[in-house]
Backbone of each chain as ProteinMPNN parsed JSONL, in Angstrom:
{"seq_chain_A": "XXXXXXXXXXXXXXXXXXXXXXXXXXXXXXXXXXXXXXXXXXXXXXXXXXXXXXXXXXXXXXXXXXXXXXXXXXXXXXXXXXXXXXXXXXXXXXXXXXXXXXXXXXXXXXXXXXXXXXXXXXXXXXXXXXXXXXXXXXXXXXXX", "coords_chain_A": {"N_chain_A": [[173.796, 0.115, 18.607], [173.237, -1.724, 20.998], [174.222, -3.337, 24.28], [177.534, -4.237, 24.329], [179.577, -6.284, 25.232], [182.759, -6.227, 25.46], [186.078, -7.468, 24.838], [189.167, -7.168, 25.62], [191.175, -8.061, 23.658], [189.635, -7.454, 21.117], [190.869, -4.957, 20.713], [191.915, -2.661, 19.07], [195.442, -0.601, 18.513], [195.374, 2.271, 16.079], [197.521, 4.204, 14.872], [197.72, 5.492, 12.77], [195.108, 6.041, 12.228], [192.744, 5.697, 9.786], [192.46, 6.194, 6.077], [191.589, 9.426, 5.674], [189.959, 9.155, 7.845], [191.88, 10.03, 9.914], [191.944, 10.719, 12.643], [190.949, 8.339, 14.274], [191.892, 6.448, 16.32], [191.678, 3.938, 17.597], [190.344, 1.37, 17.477], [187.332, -1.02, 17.249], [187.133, -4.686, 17.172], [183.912, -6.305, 15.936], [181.973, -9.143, 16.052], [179.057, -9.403, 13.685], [175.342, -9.263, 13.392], [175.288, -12.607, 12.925], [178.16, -14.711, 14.159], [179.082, -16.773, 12.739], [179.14, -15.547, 9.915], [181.651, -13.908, 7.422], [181.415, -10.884, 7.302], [182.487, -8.487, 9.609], [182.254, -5.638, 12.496], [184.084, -3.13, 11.999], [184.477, -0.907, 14.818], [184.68, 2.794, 15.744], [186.59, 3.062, 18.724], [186.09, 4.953, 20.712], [184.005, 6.284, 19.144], [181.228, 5.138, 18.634], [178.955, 4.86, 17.229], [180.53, 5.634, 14.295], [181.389, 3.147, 12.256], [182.9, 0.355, 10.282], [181.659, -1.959, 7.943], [183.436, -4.996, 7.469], [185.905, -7.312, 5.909], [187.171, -10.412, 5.208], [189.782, -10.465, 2.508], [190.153, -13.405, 2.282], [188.425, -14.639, 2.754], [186.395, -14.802, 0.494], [187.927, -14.379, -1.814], [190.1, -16.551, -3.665], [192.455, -16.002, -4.103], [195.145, -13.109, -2.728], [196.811, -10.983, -3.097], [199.344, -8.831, -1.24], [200.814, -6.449, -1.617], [202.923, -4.196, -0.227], [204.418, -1.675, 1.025], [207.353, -0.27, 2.923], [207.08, 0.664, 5.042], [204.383, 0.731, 5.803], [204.622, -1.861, 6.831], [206.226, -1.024, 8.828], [204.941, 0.306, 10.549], [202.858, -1.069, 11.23], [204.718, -2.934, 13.114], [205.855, -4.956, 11.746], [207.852, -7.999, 10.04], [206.984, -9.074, 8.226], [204.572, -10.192, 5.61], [202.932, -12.053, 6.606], [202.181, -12.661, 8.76], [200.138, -10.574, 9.666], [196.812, -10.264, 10.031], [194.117, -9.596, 7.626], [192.243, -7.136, 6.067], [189.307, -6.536, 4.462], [187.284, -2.673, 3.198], [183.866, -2.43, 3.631], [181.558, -1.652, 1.015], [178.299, -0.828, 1.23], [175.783, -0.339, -0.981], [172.028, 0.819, -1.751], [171.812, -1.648, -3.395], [172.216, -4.58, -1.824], [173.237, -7.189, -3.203], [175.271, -5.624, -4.311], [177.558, -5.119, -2.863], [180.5, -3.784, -2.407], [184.245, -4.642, -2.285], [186.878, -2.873, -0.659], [189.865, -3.744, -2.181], [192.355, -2.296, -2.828], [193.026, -0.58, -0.836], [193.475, -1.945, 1.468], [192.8, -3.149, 5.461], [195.135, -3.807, 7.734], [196.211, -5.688, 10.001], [198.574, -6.495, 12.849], [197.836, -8.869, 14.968], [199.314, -9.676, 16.902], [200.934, -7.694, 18.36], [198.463, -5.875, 18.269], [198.028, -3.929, 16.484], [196.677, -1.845, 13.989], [196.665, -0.309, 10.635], [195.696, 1.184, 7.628], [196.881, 0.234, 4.869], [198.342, 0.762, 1.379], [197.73, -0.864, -1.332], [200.391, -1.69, -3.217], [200.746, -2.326, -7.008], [199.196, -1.766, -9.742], [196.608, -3.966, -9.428], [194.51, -4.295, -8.201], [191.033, -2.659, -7.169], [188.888, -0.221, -5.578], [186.523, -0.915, -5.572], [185.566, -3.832, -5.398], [183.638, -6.186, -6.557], [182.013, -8.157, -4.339], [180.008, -10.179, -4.785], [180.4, -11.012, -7.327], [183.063, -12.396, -7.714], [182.263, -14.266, -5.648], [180.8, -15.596, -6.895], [182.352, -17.137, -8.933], [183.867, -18.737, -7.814], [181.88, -20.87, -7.014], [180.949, -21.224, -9.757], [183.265, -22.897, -10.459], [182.567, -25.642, -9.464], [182.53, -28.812, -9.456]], "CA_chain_A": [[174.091, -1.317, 18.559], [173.019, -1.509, 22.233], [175.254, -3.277, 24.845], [178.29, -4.863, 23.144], [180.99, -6.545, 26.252], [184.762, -5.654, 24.561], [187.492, -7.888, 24.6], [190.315, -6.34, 25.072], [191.612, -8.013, 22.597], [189.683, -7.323, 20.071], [190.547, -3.353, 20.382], [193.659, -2.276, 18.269], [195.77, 0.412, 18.138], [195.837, 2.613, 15.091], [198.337, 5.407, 15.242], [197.694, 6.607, 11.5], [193.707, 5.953, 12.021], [192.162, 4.994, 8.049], [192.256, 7.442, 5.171], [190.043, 10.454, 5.607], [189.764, 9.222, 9.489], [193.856, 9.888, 10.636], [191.526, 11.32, 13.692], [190.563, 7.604, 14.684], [193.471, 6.029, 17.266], [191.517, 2.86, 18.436], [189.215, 0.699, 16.511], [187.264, -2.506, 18.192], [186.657, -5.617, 16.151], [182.89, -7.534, 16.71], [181.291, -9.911, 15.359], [177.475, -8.716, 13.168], [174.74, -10.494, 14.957], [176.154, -13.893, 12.635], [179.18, -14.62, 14.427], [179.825, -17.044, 11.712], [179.818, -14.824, 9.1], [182.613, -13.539, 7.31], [181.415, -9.094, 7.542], [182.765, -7.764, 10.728], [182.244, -4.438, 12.125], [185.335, -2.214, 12.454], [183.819, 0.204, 15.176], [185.645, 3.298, 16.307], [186.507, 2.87, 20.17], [185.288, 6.287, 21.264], [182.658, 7.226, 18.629], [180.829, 4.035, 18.574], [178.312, 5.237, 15.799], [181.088, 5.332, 13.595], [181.628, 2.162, 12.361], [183.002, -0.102, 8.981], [181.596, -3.515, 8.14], [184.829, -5.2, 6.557], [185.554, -8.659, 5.616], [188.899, -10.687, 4.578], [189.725, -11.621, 1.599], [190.472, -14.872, 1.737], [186.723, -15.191, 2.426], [185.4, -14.686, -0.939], [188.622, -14.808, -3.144], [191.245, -17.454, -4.163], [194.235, -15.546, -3.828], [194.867, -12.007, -2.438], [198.476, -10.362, -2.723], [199.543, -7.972, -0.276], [202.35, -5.988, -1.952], [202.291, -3.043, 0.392], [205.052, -0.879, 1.267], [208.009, -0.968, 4.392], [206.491, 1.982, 6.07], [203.213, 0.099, 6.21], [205.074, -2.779, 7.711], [207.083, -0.816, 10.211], [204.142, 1.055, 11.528], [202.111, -2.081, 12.259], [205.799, -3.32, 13.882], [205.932, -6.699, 12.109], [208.419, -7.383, 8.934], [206.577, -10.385, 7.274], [202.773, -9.855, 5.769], [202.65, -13.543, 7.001], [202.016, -12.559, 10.544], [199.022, -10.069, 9.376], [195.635, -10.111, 9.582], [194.194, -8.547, 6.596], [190.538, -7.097, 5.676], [189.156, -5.017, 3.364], [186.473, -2.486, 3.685], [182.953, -3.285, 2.639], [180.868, -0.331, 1.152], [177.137, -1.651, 0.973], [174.911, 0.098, -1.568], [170.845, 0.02, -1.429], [170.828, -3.049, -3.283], [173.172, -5.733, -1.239], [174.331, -7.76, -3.958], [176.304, -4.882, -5.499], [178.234, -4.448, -1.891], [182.083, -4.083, -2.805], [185.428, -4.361, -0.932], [188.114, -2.216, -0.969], [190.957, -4.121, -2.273], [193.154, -1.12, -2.782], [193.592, -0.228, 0.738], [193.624, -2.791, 2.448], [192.748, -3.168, 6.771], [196.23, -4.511, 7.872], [196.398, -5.711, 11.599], [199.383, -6.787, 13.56], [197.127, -9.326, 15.783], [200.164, -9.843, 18.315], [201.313, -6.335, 19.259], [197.303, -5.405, 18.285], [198.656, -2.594, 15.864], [196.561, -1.822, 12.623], [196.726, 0.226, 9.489], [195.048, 1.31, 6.559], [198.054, 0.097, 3.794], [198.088, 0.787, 0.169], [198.547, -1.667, -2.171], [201.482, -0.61, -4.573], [200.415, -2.377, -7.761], [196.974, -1.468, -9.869], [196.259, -5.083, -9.775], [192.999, -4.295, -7.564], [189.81, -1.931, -6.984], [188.57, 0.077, -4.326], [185.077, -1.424, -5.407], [185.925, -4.889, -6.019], [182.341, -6.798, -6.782], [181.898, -9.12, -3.591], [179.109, -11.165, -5.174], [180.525, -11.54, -8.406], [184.097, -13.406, -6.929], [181.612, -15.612, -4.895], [180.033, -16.829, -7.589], [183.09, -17.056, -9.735], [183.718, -20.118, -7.559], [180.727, -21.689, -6.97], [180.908, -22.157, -11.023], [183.809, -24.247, -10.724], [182.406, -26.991, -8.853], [182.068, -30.403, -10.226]], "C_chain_A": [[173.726, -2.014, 19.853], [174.384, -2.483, 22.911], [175.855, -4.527, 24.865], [179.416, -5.052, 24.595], [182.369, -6.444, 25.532], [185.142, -6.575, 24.961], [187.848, -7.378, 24.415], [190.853, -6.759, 23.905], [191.222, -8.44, 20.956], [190.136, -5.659, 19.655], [191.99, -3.81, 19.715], [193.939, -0.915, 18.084], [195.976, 1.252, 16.316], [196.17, 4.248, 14.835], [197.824, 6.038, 13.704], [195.853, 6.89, 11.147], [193.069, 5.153, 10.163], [192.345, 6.487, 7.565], [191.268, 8.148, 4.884], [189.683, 10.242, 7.285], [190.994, 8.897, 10.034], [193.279, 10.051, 11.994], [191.052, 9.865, 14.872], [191.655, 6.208, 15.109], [192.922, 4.687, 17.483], [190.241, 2.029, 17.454], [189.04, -0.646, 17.46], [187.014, -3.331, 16.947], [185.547, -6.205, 16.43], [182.391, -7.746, 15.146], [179.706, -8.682, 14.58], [177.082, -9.888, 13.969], [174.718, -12.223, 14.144], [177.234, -14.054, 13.375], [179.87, -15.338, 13.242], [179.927, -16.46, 10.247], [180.603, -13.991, 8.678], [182.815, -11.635, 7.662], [181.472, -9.501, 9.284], [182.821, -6.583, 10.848], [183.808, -4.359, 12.747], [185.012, -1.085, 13.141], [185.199, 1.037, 15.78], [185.549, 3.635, 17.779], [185.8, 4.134, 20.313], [184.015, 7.083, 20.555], [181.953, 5.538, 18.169], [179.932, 3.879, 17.005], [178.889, 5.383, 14.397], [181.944, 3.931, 13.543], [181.861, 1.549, 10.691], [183.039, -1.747, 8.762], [183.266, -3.489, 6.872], [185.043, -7.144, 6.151], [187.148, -8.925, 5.183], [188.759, -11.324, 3.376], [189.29, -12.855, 1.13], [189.267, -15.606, 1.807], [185.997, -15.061, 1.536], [186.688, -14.512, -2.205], [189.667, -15.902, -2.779], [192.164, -17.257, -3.843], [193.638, -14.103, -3.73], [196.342, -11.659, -2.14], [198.491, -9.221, -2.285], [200.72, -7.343, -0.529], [202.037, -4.483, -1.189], [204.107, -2.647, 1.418], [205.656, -0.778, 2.747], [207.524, -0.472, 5.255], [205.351, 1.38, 6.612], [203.478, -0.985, 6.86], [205.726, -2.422, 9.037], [206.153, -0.569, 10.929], [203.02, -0.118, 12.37], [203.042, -3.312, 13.148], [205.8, -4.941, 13.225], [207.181, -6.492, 10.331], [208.13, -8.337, 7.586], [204.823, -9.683, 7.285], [202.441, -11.103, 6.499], [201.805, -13.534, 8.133], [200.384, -11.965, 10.438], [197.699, -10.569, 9.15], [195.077, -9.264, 8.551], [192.543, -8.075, 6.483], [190.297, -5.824, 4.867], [187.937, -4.336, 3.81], [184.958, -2.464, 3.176], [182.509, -1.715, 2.634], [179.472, -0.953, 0.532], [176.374, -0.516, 0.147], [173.483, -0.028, -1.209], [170.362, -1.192, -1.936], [171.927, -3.751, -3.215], [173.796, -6.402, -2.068], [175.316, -6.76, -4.807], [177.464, -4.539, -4.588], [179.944, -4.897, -2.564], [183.148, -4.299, -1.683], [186.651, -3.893, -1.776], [189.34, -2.806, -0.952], [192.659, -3.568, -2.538], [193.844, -1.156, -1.768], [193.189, -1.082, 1.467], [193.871, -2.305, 4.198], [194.2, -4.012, 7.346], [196.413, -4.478, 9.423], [197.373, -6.456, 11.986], [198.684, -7.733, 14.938], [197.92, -9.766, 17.551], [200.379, -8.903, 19.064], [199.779, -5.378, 19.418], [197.48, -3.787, 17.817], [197.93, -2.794, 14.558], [196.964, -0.593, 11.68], [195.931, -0.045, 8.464], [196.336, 1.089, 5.199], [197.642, 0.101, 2.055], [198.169, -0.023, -0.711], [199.394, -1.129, -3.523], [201.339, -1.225, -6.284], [199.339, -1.899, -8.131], [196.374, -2.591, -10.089], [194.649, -5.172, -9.379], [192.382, -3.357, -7.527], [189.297, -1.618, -5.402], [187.151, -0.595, -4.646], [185.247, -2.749, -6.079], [184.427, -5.779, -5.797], [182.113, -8.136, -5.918], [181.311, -10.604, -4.235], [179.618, -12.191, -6.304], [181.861, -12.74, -8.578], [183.791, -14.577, -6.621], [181.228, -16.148, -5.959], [180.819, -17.541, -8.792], [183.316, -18.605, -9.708], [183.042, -21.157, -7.187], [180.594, -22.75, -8.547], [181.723, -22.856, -11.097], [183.609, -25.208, -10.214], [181.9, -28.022, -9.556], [183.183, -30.023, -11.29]], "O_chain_A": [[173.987, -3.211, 19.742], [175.452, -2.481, 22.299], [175.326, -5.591, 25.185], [180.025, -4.058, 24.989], [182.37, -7.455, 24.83], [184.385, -6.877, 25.884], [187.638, -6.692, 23.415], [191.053, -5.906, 23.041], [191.769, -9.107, 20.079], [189.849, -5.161, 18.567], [192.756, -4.77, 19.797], [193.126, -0.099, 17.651], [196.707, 0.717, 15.482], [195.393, 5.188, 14.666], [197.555, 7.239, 13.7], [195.373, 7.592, 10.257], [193.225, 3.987, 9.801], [192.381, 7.538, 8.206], [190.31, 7.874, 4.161], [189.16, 11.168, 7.904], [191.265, 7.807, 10.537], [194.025, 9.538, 12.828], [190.835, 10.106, 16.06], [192.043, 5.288, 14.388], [193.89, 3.938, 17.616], [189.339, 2.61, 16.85], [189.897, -1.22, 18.132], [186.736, -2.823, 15.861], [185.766, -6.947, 17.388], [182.353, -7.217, 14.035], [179.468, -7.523, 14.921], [177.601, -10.779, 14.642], [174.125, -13.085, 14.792], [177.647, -12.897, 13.305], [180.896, -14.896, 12.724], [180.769, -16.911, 9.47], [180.583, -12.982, 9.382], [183.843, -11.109, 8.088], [180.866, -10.338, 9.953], [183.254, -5.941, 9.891], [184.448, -5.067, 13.525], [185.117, -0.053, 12.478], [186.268, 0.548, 16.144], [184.638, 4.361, 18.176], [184.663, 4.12, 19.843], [183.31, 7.996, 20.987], [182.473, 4.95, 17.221], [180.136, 3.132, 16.048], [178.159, 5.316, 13.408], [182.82, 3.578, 14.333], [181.181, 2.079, 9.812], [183.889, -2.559, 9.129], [183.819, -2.719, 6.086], [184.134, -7.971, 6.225], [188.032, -8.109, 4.922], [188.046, -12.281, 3.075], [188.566, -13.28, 0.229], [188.974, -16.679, 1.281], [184.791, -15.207, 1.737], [186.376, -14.523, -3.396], [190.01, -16.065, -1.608], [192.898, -18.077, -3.292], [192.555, -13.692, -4.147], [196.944, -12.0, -1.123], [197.723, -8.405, -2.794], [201.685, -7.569, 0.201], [201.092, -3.762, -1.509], [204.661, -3.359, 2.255], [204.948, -1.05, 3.716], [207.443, -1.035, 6.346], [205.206, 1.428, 7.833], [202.577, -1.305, 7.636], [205.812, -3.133, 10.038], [206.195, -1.066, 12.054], [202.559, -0.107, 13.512], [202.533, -4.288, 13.7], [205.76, -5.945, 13.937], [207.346, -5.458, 9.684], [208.672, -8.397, 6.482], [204.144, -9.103, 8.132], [201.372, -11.002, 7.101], [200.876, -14.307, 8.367], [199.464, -12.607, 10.946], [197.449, -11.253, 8.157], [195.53, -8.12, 8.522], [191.697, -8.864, 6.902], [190.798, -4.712, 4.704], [187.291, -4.931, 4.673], [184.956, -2.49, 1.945], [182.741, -0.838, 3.466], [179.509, -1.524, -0.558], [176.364, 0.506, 0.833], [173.296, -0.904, -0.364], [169.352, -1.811, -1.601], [172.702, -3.775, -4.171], [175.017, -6.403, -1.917], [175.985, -7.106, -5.78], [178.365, -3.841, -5.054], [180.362, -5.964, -3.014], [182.96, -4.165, -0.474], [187.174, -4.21, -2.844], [190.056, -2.611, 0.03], [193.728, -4.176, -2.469], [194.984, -1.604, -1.644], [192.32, -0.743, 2.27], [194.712, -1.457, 4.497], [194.002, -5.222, 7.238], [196.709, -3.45, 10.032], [197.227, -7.532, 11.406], [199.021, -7.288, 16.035], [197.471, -10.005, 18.672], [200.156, -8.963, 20.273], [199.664, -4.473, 20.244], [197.207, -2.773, 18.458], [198.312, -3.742, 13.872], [197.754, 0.174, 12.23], [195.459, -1.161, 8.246], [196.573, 2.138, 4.6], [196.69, -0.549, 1.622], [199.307, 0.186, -1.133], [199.074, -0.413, -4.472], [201.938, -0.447, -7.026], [198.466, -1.562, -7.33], [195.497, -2.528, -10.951], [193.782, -5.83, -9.955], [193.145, -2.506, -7.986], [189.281, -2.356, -4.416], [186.578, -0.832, -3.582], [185.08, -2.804, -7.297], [184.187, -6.001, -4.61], [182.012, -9.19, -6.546], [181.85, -11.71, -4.229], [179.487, -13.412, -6.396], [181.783, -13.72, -9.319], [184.366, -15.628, -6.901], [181.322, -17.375, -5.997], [180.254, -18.339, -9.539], [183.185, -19.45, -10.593], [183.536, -22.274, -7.035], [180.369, -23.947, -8.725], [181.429, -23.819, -11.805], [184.522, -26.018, -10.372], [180.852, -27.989, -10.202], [183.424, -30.781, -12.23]]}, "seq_chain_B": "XXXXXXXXXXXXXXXXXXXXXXXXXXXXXXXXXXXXXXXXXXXXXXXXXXXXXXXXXXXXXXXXXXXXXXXXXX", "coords_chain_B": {"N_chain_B": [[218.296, 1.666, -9.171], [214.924, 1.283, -9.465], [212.912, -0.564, -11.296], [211.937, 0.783, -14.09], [211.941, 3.857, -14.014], [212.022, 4.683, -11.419], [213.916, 6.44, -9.01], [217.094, 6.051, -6.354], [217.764, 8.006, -4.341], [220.862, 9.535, -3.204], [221.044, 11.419, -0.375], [222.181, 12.953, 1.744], [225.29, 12.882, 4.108], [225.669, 12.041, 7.096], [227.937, 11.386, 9.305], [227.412, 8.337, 10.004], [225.263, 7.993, 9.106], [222.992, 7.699, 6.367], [221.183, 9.581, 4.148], [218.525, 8.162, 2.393], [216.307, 9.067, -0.898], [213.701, 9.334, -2.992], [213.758, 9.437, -6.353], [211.438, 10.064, -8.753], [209.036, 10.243, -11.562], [207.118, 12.772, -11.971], [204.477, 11.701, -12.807], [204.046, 9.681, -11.846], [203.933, 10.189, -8.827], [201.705, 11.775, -8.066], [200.054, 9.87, -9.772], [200.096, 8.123, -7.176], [199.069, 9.936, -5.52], [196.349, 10.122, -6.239], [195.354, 7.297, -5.894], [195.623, 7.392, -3.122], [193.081, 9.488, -2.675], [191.175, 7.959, -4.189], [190.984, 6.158, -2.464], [190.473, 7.234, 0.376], [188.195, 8.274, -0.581], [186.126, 6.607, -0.893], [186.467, 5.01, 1.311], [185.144, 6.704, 3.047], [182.533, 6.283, 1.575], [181.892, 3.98, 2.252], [181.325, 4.203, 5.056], [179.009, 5.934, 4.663], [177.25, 3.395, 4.27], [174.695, 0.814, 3.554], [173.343, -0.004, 6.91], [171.414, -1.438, 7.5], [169.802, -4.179, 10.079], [168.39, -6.134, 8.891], [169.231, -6.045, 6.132], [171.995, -6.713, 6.161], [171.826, -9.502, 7.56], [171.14, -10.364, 4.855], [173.156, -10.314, 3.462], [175.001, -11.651, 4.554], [173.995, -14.849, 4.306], [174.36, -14.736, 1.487], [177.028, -15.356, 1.738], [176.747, -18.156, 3.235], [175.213, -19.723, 1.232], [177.402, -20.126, -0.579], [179.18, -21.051, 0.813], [178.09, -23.783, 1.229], [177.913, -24.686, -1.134], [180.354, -25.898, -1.138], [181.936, -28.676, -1.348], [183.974, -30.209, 0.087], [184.501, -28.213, 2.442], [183.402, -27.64, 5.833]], "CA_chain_B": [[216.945, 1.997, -10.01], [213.721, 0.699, -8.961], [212.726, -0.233, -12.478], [212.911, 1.676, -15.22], [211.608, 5.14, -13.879], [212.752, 5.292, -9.917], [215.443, 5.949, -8.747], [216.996, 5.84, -5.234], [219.331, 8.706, -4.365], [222.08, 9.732, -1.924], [220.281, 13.156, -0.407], [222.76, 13.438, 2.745], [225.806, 11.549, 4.422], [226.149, 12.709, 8.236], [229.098, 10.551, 10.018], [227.48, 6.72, 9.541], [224.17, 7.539, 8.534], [222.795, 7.919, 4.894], [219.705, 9.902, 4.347], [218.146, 8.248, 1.152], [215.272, 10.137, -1.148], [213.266, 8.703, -4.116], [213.558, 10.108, -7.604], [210.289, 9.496, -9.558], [208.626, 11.008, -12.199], [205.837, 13.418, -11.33], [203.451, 10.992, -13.256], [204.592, 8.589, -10.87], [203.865, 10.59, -7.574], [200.22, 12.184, -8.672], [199.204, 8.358, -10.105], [199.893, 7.996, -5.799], [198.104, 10.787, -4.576], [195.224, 9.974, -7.074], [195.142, 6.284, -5.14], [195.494, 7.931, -1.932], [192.197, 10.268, -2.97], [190.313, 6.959, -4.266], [190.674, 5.163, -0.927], [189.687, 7.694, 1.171], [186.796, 8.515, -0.71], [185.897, 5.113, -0.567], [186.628, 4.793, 3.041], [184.032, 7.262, 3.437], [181.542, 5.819, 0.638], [181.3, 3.335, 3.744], [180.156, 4.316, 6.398], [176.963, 5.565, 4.541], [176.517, 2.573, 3.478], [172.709, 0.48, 3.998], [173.721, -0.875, 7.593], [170.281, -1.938, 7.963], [170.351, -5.909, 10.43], [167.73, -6.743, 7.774], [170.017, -6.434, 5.308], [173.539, -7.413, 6.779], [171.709, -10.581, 7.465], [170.673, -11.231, 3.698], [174.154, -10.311, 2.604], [175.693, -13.312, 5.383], [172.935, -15.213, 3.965], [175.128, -15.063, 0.115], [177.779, -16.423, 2.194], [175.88, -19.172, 3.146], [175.332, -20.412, -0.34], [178.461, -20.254, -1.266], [179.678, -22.285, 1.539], [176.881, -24.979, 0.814], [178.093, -24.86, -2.286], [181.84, -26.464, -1.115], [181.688, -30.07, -0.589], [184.651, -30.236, 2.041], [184.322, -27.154, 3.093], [182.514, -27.389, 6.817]], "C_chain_B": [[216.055, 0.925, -9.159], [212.924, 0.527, -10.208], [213.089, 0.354, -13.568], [212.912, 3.341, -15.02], [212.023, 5.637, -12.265], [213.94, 4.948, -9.632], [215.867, 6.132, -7.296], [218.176, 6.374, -5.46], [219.65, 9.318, -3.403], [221.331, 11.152, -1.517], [221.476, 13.758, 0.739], [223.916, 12.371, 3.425], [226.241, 12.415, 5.885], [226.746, 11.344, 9.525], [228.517, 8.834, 9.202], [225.787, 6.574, 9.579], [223.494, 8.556, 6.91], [221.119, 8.332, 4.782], [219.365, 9.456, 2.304], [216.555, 8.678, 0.491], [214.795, 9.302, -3.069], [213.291, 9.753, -5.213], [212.206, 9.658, -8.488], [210.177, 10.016, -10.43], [207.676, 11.197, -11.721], [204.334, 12.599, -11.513], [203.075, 9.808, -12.136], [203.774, 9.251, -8.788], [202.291, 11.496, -7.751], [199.393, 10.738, -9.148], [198.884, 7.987, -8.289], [198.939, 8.622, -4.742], [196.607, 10.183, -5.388], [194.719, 8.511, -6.209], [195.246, 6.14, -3.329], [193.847, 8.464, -1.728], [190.765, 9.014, -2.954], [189.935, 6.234, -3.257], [190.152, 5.536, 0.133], [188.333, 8.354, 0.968], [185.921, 7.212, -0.473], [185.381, 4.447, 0.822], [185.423, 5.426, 3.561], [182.782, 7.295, 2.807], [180.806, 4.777, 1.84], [180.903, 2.977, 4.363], [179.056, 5.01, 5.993], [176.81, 4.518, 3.902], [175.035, 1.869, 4.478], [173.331, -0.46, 5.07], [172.538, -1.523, 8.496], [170.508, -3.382, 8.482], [169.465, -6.291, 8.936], [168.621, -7.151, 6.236], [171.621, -6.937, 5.471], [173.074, -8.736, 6.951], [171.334, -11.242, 6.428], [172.195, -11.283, 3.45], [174.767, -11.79, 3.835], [174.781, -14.33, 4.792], [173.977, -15.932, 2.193], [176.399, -16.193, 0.724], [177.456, -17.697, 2.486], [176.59, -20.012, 2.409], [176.545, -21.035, -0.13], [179.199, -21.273, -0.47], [178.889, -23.908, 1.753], [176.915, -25.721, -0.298], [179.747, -26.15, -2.151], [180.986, -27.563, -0.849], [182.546, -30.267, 0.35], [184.564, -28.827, 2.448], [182.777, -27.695, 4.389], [181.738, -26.311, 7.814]], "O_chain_B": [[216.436, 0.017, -8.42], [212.128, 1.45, -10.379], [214.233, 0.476, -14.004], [213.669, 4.063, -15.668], [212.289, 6.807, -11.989], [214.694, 3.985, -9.768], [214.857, 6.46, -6.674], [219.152, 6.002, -6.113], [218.782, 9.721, -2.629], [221.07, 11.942, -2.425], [221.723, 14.962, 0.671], [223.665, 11.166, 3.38], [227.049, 13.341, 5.814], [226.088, 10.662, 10.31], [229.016, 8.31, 8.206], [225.137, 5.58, 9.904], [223.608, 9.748, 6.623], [220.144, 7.684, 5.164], [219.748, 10.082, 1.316], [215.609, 8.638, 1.278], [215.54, 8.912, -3.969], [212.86, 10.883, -4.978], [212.304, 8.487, -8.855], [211.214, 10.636, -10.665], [207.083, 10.339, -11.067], [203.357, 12.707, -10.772], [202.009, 9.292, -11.8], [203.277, 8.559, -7.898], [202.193, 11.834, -6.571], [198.202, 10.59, -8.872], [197.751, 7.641, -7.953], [198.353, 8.222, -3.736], [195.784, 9.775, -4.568], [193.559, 8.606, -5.808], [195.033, 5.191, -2.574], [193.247, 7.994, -0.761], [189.786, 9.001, -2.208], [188.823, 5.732, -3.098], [189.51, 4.802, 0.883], [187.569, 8.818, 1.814], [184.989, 7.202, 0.331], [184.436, 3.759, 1.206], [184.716, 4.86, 4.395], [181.917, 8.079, 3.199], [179.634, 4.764, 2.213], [180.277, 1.94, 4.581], [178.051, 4.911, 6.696], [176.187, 4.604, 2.844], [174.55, 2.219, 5.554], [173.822, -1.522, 4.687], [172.573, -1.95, 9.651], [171.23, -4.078, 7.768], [170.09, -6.73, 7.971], [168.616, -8.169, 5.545], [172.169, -7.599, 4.59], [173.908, -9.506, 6.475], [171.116, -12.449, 6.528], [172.59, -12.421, 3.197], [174.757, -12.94, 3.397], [175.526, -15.24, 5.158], [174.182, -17.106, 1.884], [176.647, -17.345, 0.367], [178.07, -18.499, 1.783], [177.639, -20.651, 2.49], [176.754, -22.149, 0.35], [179.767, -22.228, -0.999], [179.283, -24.882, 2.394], [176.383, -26.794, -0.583], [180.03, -27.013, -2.982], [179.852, -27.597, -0.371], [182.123, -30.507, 1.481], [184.755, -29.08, 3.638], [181.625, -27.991, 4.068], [180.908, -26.712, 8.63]]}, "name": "protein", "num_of_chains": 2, "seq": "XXXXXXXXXXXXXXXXXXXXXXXXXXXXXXXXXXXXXXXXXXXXXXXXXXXXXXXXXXXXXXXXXXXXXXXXXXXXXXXXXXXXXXXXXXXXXXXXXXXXXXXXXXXXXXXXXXXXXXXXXXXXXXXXXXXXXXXXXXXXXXXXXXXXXXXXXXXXXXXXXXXXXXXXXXXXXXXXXXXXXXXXXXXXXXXXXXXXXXXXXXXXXXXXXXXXXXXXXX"}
């Protein structure tokens, strides 16, 4: 990615790492080379090469409920989702419009104490491959 | 009860604290691991994904649109 200046605060702690990477304590947040667009990478502080573009919700859907479990609230120390930053994780295929986001497991960050988590969502209301494109254009058709 | 299938039960009482322990059905706790399984395969579907700039900048590109598309939206 060559050479990327940190903000501290975009790094965050994450004591339980993501599922399948418990091994990954520190994650940074940057911009892609859009700043204004909504994919951000999720790189991991010490292995830089590992890295997860991700995106929030609320940037391509309507509504997005966060029913997610106390444990997942204690560990990112907060007791309201209110407070949370949220993001899901994108998984890009070879052909771009099919890229999904993981609405399942949800990216759950604590942006004050700079504490995230990988949290489950406890209904089956959502998809780990939830159809980015097809959302966006869901609301595009309601205009006018 | 937690519904109609969990239940929430007394496992231990030592002086003035209460150790409590979920009752489920097994269907119930395997439907969990199974959504545990999905996410971290997922998680790791990923990072191979095509993180070509060429293409990260078409997909910001959809965004765009879509925001071109709002009328108040700035």
């Amino acid at each position: 990615m060559g050479e990327v200046v940190i903000d501290e605060k975009q790094v965050f702690d994450f004591p339980e790492g993501l599922l399948g990477f418990d091994y990954i304590k520190k994650f940074v947040l940057l911009d892609t080379e859009d700043p204004s667009s909504p994919l951000k990478w999720l790189q991991a502080y010490d292995e830089p090469d590992l890295a997860f573009i991700v995106i929030r919700p609320a940037d391509f859907m309507n509504q997005y409920e966060l029913v997610i479990s106390q444990n997942d609230l204690n560990i990112v120390q907060t007791k309201k989702t209110d407070d949370l930053i949220v993001f899901a994780i994108v998984t890009i295929p070879s052909n771009p419009a099919d890229m999904t986001a993981n609405l399942q497991g949800p990216v759950i960050i604590n942006p004050e104490k700079r504490i995230g988590k990988q949290a489950i969502i406890l209904t089956d209301s959502y998809s780990v491959k939830h159809r980015i494109l097809d959302e966006i254009k869901k609301h595009s058709g309601t205009e006018g | 009860m937690i519904g109609d299938e969990i239940e929430v039960v007394v496992i231990d009482i030592k002086g003035d604290q209460v150790k409590l322990g979920i009752r489920a059905p097994k269907s119930v706790t395997v439907h969990r691991m199974e959504i545990y399984q999905e996410i971290k395969q997922e998680n790791i579907a990923a990072t191979k994904s095509e993180f070509d700039p060429t293409k990260l900048r078409e997909l910001s590109e959809f965004f765009k649109t879509e925001k071109n598309d709002k009328k108040d939206k700035k």
